[in-house]
C-alpha positions as CSV (number, residue, x, y, z in Angstrom):
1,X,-6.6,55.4,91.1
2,X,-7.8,58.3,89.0
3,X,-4.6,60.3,89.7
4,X,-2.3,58.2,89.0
5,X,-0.4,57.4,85.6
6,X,0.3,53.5,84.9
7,X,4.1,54.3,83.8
8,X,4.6,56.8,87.1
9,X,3.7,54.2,89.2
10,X,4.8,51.1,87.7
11,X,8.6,52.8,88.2
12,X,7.5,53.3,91.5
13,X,6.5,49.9,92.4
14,X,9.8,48.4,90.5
15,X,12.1,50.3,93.0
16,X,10.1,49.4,95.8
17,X,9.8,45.8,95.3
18,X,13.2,45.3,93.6
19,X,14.8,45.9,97.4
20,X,12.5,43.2,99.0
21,X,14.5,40.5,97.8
22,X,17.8,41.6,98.5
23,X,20.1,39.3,100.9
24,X,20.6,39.6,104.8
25,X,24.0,41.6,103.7
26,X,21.9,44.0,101.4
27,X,19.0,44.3,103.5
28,X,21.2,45.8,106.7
29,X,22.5,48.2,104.3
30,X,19.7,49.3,102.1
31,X,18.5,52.4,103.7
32,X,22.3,54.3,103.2
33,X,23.7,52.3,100.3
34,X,20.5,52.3,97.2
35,X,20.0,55.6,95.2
36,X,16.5,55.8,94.8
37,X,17.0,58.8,91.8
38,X,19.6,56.9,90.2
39,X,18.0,53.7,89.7
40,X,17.2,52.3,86.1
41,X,14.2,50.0,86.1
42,X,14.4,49.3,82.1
43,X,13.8,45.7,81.3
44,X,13.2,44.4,84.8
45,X,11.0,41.1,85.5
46,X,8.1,41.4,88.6
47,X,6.3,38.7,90.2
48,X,3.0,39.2,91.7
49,X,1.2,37.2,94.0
50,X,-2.3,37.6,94.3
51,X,-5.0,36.5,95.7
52,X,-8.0,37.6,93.2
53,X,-10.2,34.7,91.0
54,X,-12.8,34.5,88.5
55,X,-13.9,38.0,86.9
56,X,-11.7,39.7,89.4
57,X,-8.7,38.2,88.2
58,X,-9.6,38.2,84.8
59,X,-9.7,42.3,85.4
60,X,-6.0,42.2,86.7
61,X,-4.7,40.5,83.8
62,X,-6.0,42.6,81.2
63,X,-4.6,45.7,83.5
64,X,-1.0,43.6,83.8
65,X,-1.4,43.2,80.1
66,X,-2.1,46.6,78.9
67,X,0.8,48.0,81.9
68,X,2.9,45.5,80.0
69,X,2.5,46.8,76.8
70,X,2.6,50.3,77.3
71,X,4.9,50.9,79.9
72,X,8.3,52.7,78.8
73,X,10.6,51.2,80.7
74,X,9.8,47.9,79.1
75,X,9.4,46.1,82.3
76,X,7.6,43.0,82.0
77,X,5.1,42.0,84.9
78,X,3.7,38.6,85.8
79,X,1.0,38.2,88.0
80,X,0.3,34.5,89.9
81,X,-2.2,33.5,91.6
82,X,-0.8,32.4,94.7
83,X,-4.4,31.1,97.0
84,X,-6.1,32.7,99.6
85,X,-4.4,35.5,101.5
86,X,-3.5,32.7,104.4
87,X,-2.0,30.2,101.5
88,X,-0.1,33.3,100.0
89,X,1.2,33.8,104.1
90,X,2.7,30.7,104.9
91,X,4.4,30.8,101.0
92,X,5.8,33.9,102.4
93,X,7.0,32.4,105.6
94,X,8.8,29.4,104.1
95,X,10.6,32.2,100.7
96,X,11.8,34.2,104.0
97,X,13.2,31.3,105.5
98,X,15.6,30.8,102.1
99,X,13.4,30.1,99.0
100,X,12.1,32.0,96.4
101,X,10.2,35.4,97.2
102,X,8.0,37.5,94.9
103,X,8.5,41.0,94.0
104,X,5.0,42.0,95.2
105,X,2.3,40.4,96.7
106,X,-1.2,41.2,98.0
107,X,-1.0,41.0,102.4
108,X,-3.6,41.9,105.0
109,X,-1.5,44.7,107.3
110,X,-0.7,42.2,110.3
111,X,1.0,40.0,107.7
112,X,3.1,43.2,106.2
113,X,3.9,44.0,109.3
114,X,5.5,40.7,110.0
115,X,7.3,40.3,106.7
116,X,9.0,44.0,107.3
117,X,10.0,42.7,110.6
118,X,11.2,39.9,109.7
119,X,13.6,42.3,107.0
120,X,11.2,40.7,104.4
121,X,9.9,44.4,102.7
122,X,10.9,47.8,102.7
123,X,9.8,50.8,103.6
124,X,7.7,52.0,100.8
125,X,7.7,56.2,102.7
126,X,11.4,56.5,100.9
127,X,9.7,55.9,97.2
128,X,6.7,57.4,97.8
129,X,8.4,60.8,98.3
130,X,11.3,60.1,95.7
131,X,11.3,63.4,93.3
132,X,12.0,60.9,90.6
133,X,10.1,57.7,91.0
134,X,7.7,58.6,93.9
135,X,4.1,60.4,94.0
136,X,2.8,63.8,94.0
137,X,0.7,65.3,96.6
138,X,-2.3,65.1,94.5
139,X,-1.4,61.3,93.3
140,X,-1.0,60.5,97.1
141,X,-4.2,62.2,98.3
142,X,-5.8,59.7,96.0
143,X,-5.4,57.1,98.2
144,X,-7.8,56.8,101.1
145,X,-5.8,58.3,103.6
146,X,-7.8,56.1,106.5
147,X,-6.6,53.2,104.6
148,X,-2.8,54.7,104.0
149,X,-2.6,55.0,108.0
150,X,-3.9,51.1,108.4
151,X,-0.2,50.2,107.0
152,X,1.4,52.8,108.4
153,X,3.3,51.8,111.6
154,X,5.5,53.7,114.8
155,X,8.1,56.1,113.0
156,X,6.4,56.6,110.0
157,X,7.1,53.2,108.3
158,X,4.8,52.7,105.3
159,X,4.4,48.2,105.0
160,X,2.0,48.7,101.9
161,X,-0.3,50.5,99.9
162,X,-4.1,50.1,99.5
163,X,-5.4,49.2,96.4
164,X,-8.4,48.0,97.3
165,X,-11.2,47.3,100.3
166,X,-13.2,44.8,101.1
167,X,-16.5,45.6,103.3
168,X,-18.5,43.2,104.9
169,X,-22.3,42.8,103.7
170,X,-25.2,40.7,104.1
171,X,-27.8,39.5,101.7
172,X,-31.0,38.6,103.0
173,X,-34.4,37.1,101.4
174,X,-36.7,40.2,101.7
175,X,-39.8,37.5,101.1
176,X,-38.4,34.9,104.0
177,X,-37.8,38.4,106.3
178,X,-41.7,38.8,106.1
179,X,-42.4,34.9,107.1
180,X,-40.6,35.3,110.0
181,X,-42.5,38.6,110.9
182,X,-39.3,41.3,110.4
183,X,-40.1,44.2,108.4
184,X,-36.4,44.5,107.3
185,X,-33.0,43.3,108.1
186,X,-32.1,43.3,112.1
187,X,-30.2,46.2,112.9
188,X,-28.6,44.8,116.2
189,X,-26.8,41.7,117.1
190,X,-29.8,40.7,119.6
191,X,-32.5,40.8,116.6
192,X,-29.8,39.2,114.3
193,X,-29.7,36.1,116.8
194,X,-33.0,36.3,117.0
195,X,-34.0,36.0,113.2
196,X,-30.9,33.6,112.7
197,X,-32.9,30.8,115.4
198,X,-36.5,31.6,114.1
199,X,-34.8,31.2,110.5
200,X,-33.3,27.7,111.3
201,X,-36.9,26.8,112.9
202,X,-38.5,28.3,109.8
203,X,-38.1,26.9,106.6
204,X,-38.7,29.4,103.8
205,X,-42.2,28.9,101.8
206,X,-39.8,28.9,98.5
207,X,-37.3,25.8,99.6
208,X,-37.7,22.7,97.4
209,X,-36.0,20.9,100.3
210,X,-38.9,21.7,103.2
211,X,-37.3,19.6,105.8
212,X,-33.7,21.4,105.7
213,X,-33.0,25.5,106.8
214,X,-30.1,27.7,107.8
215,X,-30.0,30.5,109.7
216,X,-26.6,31.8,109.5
217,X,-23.7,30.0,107.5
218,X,-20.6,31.9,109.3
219,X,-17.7,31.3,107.4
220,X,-14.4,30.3,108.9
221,X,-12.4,33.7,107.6
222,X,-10.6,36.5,109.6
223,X,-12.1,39.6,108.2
224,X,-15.7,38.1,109.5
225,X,-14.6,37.3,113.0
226,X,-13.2,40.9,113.0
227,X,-16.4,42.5,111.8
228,X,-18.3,41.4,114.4
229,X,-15.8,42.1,117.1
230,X,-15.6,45.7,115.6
231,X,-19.3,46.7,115.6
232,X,-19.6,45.3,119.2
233,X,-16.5,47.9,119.9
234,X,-14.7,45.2,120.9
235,X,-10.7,44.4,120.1
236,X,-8.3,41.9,119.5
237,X,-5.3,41.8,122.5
238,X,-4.0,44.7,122.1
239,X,-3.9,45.8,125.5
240,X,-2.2,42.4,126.4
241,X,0.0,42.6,124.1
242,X,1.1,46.2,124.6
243,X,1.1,45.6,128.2
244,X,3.1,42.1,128.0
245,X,5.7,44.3,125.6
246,X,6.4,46.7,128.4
247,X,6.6,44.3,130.9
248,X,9.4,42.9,129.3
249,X,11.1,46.0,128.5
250,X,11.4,46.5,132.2
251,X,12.7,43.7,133.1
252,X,15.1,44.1,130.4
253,X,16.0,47.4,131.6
254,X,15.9,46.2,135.1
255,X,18.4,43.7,134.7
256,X,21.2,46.2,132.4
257,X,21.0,43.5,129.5
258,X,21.4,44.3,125.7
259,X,17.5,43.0,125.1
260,X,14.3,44.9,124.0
261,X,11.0,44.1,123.0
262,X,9.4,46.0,119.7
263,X,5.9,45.6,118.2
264,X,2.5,46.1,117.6
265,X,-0.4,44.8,119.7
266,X,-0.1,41.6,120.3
267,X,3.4,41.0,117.7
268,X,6.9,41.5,119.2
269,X,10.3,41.0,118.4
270,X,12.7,41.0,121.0
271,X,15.7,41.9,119.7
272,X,19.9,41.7,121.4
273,X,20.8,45.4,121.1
274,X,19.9,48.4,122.8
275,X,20.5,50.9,120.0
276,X,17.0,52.1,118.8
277,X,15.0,49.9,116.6
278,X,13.6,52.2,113.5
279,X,14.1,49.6,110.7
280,X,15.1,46.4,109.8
281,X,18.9,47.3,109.2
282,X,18.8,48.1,113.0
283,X,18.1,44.7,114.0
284,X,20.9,43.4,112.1
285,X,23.3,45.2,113.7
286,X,22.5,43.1,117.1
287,X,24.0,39.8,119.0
288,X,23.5,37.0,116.5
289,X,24.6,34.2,118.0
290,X,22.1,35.5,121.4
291,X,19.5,35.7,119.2
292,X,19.9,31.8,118.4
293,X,20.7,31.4,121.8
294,X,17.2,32.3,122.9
295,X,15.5,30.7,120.3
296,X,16.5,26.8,121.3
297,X,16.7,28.3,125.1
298,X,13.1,29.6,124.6
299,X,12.1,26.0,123.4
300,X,14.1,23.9,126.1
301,X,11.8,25.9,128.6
302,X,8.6,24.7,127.2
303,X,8.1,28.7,125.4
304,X,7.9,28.6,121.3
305,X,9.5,31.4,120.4
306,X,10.2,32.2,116.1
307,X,14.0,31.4,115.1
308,X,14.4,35.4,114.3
309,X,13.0,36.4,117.8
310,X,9.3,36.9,116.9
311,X,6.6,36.1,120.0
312,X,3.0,36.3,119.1
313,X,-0.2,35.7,121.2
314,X,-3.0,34.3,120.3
315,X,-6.8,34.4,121.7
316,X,-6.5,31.4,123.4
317,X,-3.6,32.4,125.8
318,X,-4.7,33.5,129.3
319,X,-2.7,35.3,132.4
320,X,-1.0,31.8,133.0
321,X,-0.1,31.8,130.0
322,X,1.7,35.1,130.0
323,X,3.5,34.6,133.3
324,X,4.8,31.2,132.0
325,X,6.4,33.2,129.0
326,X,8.0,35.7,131.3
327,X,9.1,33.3,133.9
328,X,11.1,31.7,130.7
329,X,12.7,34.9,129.9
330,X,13.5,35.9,133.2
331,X,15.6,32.0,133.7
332,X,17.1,33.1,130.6
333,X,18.2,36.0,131.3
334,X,19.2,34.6,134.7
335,X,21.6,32.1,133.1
336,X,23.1,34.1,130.8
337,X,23.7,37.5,132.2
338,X,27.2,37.7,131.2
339,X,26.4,37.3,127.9
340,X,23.8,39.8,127.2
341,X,24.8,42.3,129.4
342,X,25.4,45.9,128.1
343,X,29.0,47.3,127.3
């Protein structure tokens, strides 16, 4: 960033990632109990999982090593490369369960929010508009705000901040382009498809191997799926899991328990309070021992259902699928009225 000073926001990342690892106790009581302004970062240690190799990483250290040595609060950063952004996941998954967590790591937004639900981050909004450690206007502008907005979620919770952007591309063999009679690259999926077959019939004139072409190697990766779900203006279950969120929510309501459902798309938590949920320290102050409850309950009935309360969909699930879930709640709910109902 162009804006922004190495030692500015150095103390800026310390505070914010010094809170992530704080225990259950620490984490319900974060938001009232840490001065940001009073806060002395000198000396501390940071890890950093990352995801970057090769020239790309060699980059990083050389910036971790110059932040190193010139920072003047003396803190001392160490960056790890940690695999792919799904490797660096499931780390996280098993250090929230009770091993060892980073101090910052590189996530894709679905898997920030799901660490900040799970009261693995913080809100970063707090330290970004600290008058001591967080940014100016014009440092803040200097992030895309598109980007910004990407990891920010309902009540103004920032789960990250953008450092970089991937885009999608596509090289193509201008020469190969003209053998199979295209005067440039397709520009829609149909002419894509089309060049893709004529391509794997077609072996380029240049091959040493004649007998062997590819048209399109698709790589099994996230970001590619997306890309061409995006461009077709299509989305990812959403709806479903918007709709499947307030479905449950009235039934909730419906019966007078002490249950709700929070989330994005197709994430939720359900949650055994009905004080609002805003942050993670909200959650904490709910039934415990319901929460567990569920979780084996949820399991007996054939539903999987994450220990803390978590319920994601997936492509795969249909309408069936979604009644069966609900059905499951609903028996729950059933048989344990008394227990969840409100005061």
């Amino acid at each position: 960033m162009k804006n922004i000073t190495p030692t500015g926001l150095a103390a800026l990342l310390l505070v914010l990632v010094s809170l992530a690892g704080c225990g259950e106790q620490e984490v319900s009581q974060r938001q009232d109990k840490v001065s940001l302004e009073s806060t002395d970062p000198t000396g501390q240690q940071i890890i950093f999982w990352y995801q970057h190799v090769r020239a790309r990483e060699e980059a990083l250290q050389e910036m971790i090593a110059q932040f190193n040595a010139e920072n003047p609060h003396r803190i001392q950063l160490r960056g790890e490369f940690a695999g792919r952004y799904s490797d660096i996941y499931n780390k996280m998954v098993v250090a929230l369960q009770g091993g060892s967590a980073p101090d910052l790591l590189v996530a894709y937004q679905g898997q920030a929010l799901e660490y900040y639900m799970a009261d693995g981050i913080v809100d970063l909004r707090p330290y970004i508009t600290s008058e001591t450690w967080g940014l100016s206007q014009a440092e803040e502008a200097d992030f895309g705000q598109a980007f910004m907005r990407q990891n920010r979620i309902r009540g103004g919770v920032q789960t990250g901040l953008p450092p970089n952007r991937s885009i999608e591309v596509i090289y193509y063999n201008v020469d190969w382009l003209h053998e199979l009679g295209a005067d440039g690259p397709p520009q829609t999926w149909d002419e894509f498809a089309r060049l893709c077959r004529a391509a794997r019939d077609t072996p380029f004139s240049g091959n040493l191997n004649k007998q062997r072409s590819l048209g399109f190697i698709l790589d099994e990766d996230a970001s590619r799926l997306a890309s061409m779900v995006f461009s077709r203006g299509g989305n990812f279950l959403n709806a479903a899991g918007d709709a499947l969120r307030d479905r449950l929510n009235g039934i909730f309501q419906s019966r007078g328990v002490a249950v709700q459902a929070t989330g994005i798309g197709s994430m939720m938590v359900v949650h055994f309070c009905d004080n609002p949920i805003t942050c993670p320290a909200d959650s904490a102050q709910g039934n415990a021992q319901a929460k567990r409850l569920f979780h084996l309950e949820m399991i007996a009935r054939g539903q999987y259902v994450v220990q803390r309360g978590m319920i994601n969909q997936s492509l795969p699930m249909t309408d069936k699928d979604r009644d069966g879930l609900v059905a499951a709640i609903e028996g729950f709910l059933d048989d344990y009225r008394e227990v969840l109902k409100r005061d």
